[in-house]
N, CA, C and O atoms as a CHARMM CRD file, in Angstrom:
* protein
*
  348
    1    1 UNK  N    -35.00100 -72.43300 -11.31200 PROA 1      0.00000
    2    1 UNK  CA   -34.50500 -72.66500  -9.98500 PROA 1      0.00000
    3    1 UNK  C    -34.23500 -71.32100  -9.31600 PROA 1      0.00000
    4    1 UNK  O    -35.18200 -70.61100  -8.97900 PROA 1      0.00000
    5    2 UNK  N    -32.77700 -70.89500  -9.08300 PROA 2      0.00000
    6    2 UNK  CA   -32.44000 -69.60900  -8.70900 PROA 2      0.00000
    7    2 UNK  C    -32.35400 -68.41500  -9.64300 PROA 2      0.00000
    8    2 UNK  O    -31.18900 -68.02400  -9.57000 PROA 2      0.00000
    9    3 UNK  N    -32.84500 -67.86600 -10.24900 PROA 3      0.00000
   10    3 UNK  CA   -32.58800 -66.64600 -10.66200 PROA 3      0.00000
   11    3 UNK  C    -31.71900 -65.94500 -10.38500 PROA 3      0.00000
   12    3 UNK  O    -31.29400 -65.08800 -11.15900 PROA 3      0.00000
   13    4 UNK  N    -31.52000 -66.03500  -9.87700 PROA 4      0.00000
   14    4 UNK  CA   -30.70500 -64.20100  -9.08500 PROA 4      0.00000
   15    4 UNK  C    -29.31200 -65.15100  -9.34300 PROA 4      0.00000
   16    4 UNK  O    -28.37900 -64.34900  -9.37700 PROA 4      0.00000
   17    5 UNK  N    -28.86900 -66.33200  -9.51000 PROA 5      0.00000
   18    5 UNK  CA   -27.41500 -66.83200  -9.90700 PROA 5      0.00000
   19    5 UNK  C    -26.68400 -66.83800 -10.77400 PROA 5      0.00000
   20    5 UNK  O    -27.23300 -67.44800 -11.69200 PROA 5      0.00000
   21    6 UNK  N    -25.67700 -66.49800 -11.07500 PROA 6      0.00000
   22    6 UNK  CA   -24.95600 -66.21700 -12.51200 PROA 6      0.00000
   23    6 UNK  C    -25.42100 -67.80600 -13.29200 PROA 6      0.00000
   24    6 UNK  O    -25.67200 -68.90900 -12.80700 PROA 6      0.00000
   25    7 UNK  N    -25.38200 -67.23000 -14.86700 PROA 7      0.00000
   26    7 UNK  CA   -25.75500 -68.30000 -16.01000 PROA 7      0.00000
   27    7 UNK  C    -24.41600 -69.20500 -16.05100 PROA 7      0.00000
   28    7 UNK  O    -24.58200 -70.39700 -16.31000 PROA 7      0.00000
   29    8 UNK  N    -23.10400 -68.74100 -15.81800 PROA 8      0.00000
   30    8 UNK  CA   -21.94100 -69.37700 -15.87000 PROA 8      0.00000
   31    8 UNK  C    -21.43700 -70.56500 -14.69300 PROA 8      0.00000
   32    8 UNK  O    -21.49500 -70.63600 -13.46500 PROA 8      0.00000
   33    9 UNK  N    -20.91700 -71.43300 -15.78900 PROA 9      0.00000
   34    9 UNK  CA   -20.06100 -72.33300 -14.53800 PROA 9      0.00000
   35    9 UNK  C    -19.24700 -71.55100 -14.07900 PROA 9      0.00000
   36    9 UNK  O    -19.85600 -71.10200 -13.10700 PROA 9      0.00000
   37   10 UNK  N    -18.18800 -71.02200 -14.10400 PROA 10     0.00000
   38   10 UNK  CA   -16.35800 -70.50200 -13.82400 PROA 10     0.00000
   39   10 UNK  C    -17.15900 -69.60000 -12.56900 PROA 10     0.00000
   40   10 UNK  O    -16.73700 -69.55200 -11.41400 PROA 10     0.00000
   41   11 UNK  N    -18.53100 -68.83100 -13.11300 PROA 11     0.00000
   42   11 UNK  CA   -18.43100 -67.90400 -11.80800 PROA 11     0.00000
   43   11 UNK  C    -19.28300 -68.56600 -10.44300 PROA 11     0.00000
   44   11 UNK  O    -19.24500 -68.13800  -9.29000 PROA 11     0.00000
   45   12 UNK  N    -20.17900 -69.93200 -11.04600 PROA 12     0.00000
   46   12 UNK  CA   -20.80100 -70.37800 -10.12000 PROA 12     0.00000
   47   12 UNK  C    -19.55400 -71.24900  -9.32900 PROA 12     0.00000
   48   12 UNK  O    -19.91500 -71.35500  -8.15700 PROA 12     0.00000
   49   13 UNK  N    -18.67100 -71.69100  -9.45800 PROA 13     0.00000
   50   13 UNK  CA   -18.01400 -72.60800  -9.04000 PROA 13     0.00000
   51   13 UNK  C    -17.11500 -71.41900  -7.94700 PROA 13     0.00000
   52   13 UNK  O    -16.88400 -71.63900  -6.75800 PROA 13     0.00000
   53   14 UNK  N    -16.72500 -70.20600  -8.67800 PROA 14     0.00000
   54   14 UNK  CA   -16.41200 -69.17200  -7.87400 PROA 14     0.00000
   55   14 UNK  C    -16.89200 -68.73000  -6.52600 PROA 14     0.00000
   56   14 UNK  O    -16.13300 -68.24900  -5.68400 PROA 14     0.00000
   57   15 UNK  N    -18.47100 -68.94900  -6.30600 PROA 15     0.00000
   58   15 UNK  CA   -19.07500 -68.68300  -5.20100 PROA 15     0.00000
   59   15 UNK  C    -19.46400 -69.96400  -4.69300 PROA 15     0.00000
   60   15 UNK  O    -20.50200 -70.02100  -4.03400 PROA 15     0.00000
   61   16 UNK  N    -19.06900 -70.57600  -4.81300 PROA 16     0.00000
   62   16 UNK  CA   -18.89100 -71.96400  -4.26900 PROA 16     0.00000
   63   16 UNK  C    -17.75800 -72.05600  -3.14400 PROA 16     0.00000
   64   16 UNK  O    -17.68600 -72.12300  -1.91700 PROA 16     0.00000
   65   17 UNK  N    -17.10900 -72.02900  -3.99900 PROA 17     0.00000
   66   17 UNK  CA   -15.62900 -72.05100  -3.25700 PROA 17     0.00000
   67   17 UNK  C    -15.66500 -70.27100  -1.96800 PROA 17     0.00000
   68   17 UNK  O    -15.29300 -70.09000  -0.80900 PROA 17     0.00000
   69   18 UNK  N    -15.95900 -69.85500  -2.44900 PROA 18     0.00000
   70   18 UNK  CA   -16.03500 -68.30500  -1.70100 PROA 18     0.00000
   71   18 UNK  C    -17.04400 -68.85100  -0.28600 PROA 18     0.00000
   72   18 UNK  O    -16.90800 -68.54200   0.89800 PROA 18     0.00000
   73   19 UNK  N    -17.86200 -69.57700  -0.80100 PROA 19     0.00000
   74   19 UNK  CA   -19.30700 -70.12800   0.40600 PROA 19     0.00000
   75   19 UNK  C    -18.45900 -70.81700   1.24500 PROA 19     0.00000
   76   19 UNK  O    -18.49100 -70.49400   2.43200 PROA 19     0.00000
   77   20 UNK  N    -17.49700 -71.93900   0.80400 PROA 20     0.00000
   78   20 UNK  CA   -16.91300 -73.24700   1.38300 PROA 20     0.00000
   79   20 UNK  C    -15.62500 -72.22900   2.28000 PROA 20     0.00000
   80   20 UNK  O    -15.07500 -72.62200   3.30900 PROA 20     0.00000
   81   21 UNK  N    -15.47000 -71.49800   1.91400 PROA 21     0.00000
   82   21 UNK  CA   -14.01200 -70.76900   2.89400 PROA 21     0.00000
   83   21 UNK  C    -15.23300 -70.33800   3.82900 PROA 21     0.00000
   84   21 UNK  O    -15.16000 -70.96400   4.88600 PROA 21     0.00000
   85   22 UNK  N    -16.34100 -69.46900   3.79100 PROA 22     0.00000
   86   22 UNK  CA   -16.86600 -68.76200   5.06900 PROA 22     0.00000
   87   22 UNK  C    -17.40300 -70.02000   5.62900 PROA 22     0.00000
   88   22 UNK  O    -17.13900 -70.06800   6.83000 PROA 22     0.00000
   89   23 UNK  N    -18.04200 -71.03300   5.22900 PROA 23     0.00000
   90   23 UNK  CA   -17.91900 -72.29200   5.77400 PROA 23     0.00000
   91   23 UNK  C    -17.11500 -72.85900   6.83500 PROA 23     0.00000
   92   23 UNK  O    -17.55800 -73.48000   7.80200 PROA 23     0.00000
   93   24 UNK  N    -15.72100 -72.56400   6.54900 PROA 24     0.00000
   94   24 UNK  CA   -14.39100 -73.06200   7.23800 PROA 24     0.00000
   95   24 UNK  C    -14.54300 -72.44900   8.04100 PROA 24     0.00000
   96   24 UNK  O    -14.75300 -73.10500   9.06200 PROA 24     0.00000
   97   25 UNK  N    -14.57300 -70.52800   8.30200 PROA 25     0.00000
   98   25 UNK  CA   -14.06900 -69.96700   9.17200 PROA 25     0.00000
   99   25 UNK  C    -15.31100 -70.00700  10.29600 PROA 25     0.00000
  100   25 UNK  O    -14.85700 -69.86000  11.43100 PROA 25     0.00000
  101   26 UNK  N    -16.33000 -70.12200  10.27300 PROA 26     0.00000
  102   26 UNK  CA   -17.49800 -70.02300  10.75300 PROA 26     0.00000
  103   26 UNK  C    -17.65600 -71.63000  11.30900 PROA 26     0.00000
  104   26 UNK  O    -17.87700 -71.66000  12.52000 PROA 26     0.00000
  105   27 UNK  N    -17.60600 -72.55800  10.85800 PROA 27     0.00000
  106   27 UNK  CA   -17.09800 -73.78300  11.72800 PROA 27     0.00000
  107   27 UNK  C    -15.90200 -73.89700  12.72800 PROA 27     0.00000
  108   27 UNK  O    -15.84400 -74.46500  13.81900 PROA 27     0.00000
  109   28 UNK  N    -14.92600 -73.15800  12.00300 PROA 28     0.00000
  110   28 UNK  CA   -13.52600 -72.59700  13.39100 PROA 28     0.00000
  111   28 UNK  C    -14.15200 -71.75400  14.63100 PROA 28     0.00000
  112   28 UNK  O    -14.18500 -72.05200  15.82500 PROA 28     0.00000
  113   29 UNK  N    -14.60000 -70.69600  14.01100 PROA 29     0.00000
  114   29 UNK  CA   -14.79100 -70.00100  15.38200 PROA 29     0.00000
  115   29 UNK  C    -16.14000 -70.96700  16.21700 PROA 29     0.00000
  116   29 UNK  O    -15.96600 -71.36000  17.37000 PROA 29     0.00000
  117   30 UNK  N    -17.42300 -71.25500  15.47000 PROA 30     0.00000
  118   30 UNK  CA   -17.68600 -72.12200  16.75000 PROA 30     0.00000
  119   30 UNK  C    -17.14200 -73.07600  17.68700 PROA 30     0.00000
  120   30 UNK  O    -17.44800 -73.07400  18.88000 PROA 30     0.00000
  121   31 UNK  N    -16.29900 -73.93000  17.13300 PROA 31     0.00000
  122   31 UNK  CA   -15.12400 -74.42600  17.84400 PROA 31     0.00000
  123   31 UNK  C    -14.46800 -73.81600  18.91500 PROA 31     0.00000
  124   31 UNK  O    -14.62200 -74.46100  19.95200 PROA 31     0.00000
  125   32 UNK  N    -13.71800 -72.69500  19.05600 PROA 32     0.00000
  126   32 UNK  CA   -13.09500 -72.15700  19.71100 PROA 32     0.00000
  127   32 UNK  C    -14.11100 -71.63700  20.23600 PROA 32     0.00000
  128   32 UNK  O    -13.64500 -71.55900  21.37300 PROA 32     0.00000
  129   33 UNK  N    -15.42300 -71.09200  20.35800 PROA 33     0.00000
  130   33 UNK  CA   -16.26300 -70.30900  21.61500 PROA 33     0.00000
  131   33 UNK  C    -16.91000 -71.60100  22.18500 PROA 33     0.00000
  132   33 UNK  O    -17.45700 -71.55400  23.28700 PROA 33     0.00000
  133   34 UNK  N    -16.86900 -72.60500  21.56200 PROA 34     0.00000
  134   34 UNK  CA   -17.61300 -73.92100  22.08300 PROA 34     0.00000
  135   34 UNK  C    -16.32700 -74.74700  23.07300 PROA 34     0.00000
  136   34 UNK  O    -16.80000 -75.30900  24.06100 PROA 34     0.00000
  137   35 UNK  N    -15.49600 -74.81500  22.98700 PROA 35     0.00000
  138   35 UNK  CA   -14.19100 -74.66100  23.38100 PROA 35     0.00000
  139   35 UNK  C    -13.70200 -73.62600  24.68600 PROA 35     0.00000
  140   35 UNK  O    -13.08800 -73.93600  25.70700 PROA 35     0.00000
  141   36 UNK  N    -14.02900 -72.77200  24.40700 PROA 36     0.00000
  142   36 UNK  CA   -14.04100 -71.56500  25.94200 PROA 36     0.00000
  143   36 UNK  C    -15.00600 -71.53600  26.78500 PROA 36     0.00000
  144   36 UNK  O    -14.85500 -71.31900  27.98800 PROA 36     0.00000
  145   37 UNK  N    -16.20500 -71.77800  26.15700 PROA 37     0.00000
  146   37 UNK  CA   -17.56000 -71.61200  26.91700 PROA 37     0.00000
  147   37 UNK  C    -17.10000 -73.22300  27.94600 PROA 37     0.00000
  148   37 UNK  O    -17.41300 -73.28900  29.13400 PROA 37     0.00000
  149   38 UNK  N    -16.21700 -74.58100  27.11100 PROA 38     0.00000
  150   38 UNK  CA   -16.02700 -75.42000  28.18600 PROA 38     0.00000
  151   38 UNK  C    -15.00000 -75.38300  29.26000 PROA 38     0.00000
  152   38 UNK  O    -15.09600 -75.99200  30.32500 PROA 38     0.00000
  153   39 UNK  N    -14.12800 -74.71200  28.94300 PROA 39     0.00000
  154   39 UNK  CA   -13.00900 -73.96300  29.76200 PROA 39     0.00000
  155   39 UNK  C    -13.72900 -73.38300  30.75200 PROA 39     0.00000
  156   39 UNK  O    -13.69100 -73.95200  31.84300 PROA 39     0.00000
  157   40 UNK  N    -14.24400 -72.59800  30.67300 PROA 40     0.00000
  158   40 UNK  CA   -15.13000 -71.26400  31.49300 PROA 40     0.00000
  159   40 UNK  C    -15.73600 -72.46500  32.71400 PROA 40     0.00000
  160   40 UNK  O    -15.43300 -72.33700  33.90100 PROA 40     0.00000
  161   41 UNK  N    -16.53300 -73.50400  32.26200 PROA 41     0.00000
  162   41 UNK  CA   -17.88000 -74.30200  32.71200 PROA 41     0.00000
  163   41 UNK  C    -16.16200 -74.93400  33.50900 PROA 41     0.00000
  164   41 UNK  O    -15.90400 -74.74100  34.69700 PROA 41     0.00000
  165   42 UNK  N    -15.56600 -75.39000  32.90700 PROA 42     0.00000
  166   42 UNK  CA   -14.91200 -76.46100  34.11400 PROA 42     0.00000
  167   42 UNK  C    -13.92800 -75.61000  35.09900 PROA 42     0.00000
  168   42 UNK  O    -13.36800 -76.08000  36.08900 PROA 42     0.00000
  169   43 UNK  N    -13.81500 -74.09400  34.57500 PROA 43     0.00000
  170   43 UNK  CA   -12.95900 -73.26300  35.63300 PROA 43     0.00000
  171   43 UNK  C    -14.02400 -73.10000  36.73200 PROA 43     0.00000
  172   43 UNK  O    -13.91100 -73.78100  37.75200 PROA 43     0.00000
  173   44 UNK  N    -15.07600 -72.22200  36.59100 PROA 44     0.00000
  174   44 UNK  CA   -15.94200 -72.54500  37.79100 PROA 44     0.00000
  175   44 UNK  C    -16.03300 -74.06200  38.52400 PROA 44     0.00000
  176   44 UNK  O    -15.71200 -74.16300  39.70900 PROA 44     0.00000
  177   45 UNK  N    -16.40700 -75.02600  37.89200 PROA 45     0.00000
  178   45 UNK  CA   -16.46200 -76.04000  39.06600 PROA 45     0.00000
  179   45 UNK  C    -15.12600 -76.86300  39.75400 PROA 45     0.00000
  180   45 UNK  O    -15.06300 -77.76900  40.58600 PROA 45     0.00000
  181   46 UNK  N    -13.95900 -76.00100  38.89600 PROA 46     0.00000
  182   46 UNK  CA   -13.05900 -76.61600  40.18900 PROA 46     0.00000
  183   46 UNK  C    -12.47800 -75.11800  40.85500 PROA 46     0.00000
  184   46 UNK  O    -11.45500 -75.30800  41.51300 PROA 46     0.00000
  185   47 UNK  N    -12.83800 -73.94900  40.82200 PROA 47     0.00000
  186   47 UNK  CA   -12.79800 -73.17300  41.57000 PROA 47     0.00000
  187   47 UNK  C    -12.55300 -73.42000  42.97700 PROA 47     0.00000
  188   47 UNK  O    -13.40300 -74.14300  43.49500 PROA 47     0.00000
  189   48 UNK  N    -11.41800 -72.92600  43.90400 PROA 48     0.00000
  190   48 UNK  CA   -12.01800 -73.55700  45.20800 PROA 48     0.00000
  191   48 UNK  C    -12.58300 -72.58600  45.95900 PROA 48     0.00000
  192   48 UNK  O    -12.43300 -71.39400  45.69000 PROA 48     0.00000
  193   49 UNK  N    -13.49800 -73.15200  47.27900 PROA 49     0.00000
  194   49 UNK  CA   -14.49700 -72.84800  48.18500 PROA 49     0.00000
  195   49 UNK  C    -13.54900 -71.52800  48.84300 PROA 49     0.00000
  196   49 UNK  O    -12.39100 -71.90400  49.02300 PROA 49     0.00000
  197   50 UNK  N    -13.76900 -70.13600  49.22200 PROA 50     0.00000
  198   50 UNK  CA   -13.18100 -69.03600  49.72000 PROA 50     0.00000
  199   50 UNK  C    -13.10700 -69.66100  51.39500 PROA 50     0.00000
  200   50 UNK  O    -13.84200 -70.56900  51.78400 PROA 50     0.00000
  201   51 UNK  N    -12.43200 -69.21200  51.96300 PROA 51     0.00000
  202   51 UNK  CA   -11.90400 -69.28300  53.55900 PROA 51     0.00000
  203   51 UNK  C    -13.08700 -69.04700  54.46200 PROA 51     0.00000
  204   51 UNK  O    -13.48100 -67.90900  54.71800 PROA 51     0.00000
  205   52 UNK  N    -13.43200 -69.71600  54.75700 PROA 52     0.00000
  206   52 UNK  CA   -14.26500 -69.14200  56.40000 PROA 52     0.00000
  207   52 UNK  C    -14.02400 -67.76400  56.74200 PROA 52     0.00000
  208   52 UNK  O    -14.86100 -66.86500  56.66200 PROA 52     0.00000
  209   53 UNK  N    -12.45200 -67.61400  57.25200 PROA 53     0.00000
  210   53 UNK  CA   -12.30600 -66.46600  57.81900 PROA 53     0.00000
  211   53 UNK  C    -10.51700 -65.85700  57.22700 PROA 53     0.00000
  212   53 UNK  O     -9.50300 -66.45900  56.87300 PROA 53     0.00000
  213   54 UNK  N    -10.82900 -64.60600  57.35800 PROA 54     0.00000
  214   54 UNK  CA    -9.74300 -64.07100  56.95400 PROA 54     0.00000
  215   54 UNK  C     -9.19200 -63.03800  57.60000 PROA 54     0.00000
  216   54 UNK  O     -9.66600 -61.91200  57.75200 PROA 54     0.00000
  217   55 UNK  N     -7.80200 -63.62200  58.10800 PROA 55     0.00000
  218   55 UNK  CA    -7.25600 -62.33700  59.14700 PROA 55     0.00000
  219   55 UNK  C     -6.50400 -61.33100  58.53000 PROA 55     0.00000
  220   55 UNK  O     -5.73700 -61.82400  57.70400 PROA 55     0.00000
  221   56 UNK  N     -6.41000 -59.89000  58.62400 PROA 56     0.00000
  222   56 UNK  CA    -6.31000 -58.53200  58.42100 PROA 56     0.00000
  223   56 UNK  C     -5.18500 -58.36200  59.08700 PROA 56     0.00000
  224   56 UNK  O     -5.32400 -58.00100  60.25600 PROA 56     0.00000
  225   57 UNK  N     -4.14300 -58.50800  58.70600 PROA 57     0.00000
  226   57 UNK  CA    -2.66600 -57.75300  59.25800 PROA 57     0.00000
  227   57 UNK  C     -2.23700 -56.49400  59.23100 PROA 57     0.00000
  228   57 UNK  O     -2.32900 -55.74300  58.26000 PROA 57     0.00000
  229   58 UNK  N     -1.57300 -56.13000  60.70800 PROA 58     0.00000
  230   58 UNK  CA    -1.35600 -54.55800  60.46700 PROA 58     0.00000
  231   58 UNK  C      0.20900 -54.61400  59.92300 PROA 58     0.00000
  232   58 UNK  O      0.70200 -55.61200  59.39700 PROA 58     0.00000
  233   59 UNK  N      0.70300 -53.71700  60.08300 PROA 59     0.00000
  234   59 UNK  CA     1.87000 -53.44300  59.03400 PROA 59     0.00000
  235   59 UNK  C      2.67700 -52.72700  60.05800 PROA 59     0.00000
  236   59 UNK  O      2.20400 -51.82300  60.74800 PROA 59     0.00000
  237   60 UNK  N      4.33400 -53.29600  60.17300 PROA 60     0.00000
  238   60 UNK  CA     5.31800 -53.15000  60.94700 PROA 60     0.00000
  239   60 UNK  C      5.80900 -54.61700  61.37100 PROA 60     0.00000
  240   60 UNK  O      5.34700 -55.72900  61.11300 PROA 60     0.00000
  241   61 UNK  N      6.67300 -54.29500  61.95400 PROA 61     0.00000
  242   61 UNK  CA     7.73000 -56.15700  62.13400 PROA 61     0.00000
  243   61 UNK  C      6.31300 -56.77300  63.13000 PROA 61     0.00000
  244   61 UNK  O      5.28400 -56.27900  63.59200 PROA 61     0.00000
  245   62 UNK  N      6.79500 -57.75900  63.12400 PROA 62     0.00000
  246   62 UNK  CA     5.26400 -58.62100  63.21300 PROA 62     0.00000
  247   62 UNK  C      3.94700 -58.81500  63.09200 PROA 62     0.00000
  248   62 UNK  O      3.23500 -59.65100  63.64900 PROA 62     0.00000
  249   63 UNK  N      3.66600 -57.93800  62.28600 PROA 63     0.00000
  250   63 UNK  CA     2.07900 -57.75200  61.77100 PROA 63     0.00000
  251   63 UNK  C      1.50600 -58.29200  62.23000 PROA 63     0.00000
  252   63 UNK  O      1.29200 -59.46300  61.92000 PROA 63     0.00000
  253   64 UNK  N      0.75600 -57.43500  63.61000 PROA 64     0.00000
  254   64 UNK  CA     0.06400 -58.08500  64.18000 PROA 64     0.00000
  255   64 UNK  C     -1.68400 -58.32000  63.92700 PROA 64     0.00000
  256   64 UNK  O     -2.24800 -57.30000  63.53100 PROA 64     0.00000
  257   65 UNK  N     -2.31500 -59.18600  64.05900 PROA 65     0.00000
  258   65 UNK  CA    -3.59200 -59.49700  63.25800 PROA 65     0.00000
  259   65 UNK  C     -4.56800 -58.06600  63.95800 PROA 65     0.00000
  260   65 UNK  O     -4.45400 -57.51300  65.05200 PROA 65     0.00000
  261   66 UNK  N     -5.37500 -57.83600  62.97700 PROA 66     0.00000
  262   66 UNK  CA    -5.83200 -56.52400  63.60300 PROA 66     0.00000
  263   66 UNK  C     -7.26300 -56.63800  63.46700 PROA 66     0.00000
  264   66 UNK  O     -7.70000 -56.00100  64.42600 PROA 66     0.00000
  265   67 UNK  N     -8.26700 -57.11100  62.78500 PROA 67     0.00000
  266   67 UNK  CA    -9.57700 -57.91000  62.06300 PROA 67     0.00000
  267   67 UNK  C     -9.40800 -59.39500  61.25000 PROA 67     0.00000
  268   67 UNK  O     -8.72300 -60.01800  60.43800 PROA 67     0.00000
  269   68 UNK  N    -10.35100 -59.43500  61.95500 PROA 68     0.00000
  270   68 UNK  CA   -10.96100 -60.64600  61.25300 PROA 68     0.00000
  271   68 UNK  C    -12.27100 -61.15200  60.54500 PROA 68     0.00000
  272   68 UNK  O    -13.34300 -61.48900  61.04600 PROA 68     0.00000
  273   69 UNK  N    -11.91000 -61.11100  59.37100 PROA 69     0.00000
  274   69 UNK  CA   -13.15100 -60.88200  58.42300 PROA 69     0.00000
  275   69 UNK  C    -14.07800 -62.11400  57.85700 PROA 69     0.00000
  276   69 UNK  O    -13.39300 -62.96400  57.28800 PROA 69     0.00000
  277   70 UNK  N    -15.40900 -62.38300  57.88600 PROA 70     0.00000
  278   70 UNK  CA   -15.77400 -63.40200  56.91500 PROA 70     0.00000
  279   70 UNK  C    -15.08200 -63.78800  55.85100 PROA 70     0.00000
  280   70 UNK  O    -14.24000 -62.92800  55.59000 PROA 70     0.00000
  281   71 UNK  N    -15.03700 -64.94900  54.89900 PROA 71     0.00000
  282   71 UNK  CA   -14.33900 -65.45300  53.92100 PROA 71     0.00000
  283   71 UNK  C    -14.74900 -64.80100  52.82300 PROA 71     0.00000
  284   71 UNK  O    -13.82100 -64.31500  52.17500 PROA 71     0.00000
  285   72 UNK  N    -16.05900 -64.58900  52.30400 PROA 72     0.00000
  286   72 UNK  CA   -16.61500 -63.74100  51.67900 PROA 72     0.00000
  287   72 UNK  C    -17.02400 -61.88600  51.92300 PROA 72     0.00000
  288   72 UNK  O    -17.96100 -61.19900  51.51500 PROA 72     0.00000
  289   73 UNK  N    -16.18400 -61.66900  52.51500 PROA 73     0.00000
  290   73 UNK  CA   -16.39500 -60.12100  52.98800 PROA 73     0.00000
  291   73 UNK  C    -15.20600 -59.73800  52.26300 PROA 73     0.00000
  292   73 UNK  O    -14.03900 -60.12900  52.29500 PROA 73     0.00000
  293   74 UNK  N    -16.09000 -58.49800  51.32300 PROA 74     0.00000
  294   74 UNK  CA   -14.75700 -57.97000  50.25600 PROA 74     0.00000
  295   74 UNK  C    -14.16800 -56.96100  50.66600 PROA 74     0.00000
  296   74 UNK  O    -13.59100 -56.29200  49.80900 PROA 74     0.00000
  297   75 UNK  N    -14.11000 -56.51900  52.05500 PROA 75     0.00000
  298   75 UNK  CA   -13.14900 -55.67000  52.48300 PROA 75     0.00000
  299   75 UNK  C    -11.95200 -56.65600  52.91200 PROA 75     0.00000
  300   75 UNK  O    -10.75000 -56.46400  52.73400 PROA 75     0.00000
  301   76 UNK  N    -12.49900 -57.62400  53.44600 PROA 76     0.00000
  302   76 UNK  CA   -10.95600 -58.63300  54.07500 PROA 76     0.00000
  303   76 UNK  C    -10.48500 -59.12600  52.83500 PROA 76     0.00000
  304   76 UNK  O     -9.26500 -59.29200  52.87000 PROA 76     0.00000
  305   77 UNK  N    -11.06200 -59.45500  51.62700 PROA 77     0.00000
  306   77 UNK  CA   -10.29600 -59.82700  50.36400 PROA 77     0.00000
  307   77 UNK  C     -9.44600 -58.59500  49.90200 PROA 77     0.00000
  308   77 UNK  O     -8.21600 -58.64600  49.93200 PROA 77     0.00000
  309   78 UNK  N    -10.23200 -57.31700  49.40600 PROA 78     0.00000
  310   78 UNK  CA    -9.46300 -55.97300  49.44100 PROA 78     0.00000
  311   78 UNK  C     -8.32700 -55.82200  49.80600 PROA 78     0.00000
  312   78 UNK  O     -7.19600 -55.57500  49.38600 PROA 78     0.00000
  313   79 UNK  N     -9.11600 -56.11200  51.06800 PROA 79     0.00000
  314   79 UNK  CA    -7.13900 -55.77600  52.04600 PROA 79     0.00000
  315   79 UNK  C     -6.04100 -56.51200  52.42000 PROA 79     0.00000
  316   79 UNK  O     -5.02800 -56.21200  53.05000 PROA 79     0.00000
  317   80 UNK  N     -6.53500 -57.81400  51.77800 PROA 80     0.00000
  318   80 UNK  CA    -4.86800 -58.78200  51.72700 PROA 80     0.00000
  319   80 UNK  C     -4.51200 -58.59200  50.25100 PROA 80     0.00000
  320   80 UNK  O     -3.33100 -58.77400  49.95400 PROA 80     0.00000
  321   81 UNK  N     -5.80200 -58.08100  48.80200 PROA 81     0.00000
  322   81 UNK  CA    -5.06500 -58.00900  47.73600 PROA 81     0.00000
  323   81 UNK  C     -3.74300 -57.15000  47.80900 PROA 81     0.00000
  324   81 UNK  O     -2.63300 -57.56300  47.47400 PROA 81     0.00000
  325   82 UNK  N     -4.05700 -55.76700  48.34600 PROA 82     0.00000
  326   82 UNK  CA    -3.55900 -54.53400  48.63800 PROA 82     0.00000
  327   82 UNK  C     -2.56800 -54.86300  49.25100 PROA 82     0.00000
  328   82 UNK  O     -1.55600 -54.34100  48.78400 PROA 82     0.00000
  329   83 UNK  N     -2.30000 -55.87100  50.58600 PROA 83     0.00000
  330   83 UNK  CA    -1.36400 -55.82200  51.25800 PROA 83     0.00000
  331   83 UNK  C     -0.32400 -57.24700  50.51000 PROA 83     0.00000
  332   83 UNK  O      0.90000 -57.20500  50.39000 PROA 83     0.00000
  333   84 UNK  N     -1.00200 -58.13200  50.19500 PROA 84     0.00000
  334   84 UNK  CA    -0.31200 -59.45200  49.39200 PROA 84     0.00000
  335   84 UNK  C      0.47200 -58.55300  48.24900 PROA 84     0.00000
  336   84 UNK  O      1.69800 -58.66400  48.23600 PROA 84     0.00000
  337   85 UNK  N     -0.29100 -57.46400  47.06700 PROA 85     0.00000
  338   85 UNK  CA     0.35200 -57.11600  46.41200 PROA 85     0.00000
  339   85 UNK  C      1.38400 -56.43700  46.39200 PROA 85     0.00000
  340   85 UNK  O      1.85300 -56.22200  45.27400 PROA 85     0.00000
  341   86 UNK  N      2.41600 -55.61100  48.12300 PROA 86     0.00000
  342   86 UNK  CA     2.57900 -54.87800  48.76500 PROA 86     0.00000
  343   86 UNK  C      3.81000 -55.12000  49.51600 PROA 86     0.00000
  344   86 UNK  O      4.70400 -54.36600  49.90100 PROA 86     0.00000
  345   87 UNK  N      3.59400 -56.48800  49.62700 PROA 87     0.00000
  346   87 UNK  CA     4.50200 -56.92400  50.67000 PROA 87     0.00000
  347   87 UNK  C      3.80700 -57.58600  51.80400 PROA 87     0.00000
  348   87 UNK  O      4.45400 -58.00800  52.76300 PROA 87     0.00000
């Protein structure tokens, strides 16, 4: 049959058991990336849709709107992170 396998029970039963643990851990982790990869898939589709438009506040007592940016324009995202993070 196999050659290359030890002649003994005690040590074949040894790599048995040694096979059946990397077994375990290697069935765990697909789990958990099979598991994130569905996390991931259902965070995108309930993501919500970005704003039409996004107004650009200047800075002083009433911040008054100063641009107005597409919803997807990453300077108007930029500049409410900057200013949201800011105050």
């Amino acid at each position: 049959m196999f050659d290359d396998l030890p002649d003994d029970v005690d040590r074949l039963q040894t790599l048995r058991v040694w096979h059946a643990m990397w077994l375990v851990r290697i069935d765990a982790k697909i789990a958990a990336l099979q598991q994130r990869q569905a996390e991931a898939a259902r965070g995108r589709h309930n993501r919500p849709q970005p704003p039409e438009w996004v107004v650009e506040l200047g800075i002083g007592t009433g911040r008054p709107p100063l641009q107005v940016h597409a919803g997807d324009c990453y300077r108007g995202v930029t500049e409410m992170r900057v200013k949201g993070a800011t105050g």
